[in-house]
C-alpha positions as CSV (number, residue, x, y, z in Angstrom):
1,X,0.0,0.0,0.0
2,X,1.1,3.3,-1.6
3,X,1.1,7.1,1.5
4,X,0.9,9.7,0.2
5,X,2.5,12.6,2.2
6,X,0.2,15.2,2.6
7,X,1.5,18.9,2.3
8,X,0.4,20.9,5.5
9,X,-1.1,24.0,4.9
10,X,-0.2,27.0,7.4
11,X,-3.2,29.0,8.6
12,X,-3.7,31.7,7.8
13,X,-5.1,35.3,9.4
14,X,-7.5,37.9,7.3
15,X,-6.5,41.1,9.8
16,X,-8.0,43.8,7.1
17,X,-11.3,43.3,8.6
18,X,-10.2,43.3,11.7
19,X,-8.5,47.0,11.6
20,X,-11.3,48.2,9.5
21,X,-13.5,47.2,12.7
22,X,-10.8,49.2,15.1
23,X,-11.0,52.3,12.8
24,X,-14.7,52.3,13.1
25,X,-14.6,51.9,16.9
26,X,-12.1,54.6,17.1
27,X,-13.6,57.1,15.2
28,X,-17.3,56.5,16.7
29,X,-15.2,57.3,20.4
30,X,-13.9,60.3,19.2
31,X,-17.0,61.6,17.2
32,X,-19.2,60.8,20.7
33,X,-16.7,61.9,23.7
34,X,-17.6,65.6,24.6
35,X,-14.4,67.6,25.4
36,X,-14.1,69.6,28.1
37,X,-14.0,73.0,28.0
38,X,-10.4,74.5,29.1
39,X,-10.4,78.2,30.3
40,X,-7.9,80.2,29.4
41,X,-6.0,80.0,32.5
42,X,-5.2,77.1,34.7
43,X,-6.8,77.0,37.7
44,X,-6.7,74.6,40.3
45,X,-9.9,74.8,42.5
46,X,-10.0,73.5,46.3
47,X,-12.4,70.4,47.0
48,X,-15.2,69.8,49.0
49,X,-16.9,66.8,50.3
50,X,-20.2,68.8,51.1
51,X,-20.7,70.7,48.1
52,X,-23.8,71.0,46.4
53,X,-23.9,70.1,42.7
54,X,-24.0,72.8,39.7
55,X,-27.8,71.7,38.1
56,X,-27.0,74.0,35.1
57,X,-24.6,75.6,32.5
58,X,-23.4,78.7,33.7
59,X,-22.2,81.4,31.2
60,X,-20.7,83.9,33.0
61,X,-17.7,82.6,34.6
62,X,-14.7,84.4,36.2
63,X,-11.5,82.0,36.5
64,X,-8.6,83.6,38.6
65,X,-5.4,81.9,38.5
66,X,-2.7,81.2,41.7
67,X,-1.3,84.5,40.5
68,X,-3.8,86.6,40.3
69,X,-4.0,86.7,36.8
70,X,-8.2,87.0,35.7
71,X,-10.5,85.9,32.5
72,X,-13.7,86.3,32.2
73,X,-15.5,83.9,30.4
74,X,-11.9,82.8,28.5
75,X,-11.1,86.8,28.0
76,X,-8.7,88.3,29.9
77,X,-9.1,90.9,31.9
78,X,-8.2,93.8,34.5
79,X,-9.5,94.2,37.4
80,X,-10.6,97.5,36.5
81,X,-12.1,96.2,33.4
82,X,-14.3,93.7,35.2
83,X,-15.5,96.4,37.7
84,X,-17.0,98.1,34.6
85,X,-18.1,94.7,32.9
86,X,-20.1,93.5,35.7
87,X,-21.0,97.1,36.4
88,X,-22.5,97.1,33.2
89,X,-24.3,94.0,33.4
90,X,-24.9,93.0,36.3
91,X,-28.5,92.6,35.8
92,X,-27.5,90.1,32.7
93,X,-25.8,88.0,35.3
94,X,-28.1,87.7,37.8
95,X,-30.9,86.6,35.2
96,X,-28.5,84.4,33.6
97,X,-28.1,82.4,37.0
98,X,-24.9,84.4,38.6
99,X,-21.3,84.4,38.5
100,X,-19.3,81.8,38.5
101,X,-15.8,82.6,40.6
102,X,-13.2,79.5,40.0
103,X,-10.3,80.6,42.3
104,X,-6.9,78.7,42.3
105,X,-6.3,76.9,45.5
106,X,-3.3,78.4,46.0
107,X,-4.4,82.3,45.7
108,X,-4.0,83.9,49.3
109,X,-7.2,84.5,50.9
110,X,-6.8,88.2,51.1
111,X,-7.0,88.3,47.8
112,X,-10.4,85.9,46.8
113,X,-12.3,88.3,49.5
114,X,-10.9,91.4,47.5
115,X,-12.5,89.8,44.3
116,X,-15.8,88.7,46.3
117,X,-16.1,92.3,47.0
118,X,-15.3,94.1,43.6
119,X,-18.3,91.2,42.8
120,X,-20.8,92.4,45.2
121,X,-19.7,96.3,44.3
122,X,-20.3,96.1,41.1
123,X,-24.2,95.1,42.4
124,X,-24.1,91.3,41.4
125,X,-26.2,89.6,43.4
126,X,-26.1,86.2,42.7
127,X,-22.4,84.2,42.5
128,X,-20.8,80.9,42.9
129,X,-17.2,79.7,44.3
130,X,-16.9,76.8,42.5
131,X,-15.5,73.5,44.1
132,X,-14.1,70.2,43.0
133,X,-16.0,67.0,44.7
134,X,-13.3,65.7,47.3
135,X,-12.2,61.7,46.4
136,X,-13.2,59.7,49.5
């Protein structure tokens, strides 16, 4: 009786579907994943354990760096400009839902009740410290 040796085949992989799938998956990631917004100036807000939770988008925001550098709403500006800004429209940001005041962490504390009270002399009424929620 006669054997005949077989040739063994090697397998083999099809990968082009395979990427096409991870292209797909990648590009439906970053078509769906909403970016955060980045202020102009880096701030590093304090946390808090107890704080209550923002229920809407604020537009009037006031971001105030370690050193003492100030934007409002991702312009910068003076202090004597923003005196005449919320001078200005103060009524605006009180109907709007207030001011938002992100502080750095690290500015002095003399210095946050300074801006706290160019906010309330320039008649705004309604304003927010914002906090970041503390890790447990």
């Amino acid at each position: 009786m006669r054997m005949v040796a077989t040739t063994r085949r090697r397998p083999n992989v099809n990968i082009t579907s395979l990427i096409d799938v991870l292209f797909l998956l990648l590009t439906f990631f970053l078509v769906t994943t909403s970016f955060i917004e980045q202020s102009a100036l880096k701030v590093e807000l304090p946390s808090m354990e107890n704080a209550d939770r923002l229920q809407r988008e604020k537009s009037f925001i006031l971001n105030v760096s370690a050193s003492g550098e100030m934007a409002y709403n991702g312009e910068p500006v003076s202090e004597g400009a923003l005196r005449g800004i919320l001078t200005s429209t103060s009524n605006q940001v009180d109907a709007g839902g207030g001011l938002v005041l992100r502080a750095d962490q690290g500015l002095p504390y003399g210095d946050v009740m300074r801006i706290l009270d160019l906010i309330k002399g320039a008649g705004v009424k309604r304003f927010i410290i914002a906090t970041e929620d503390a890790q447990p």
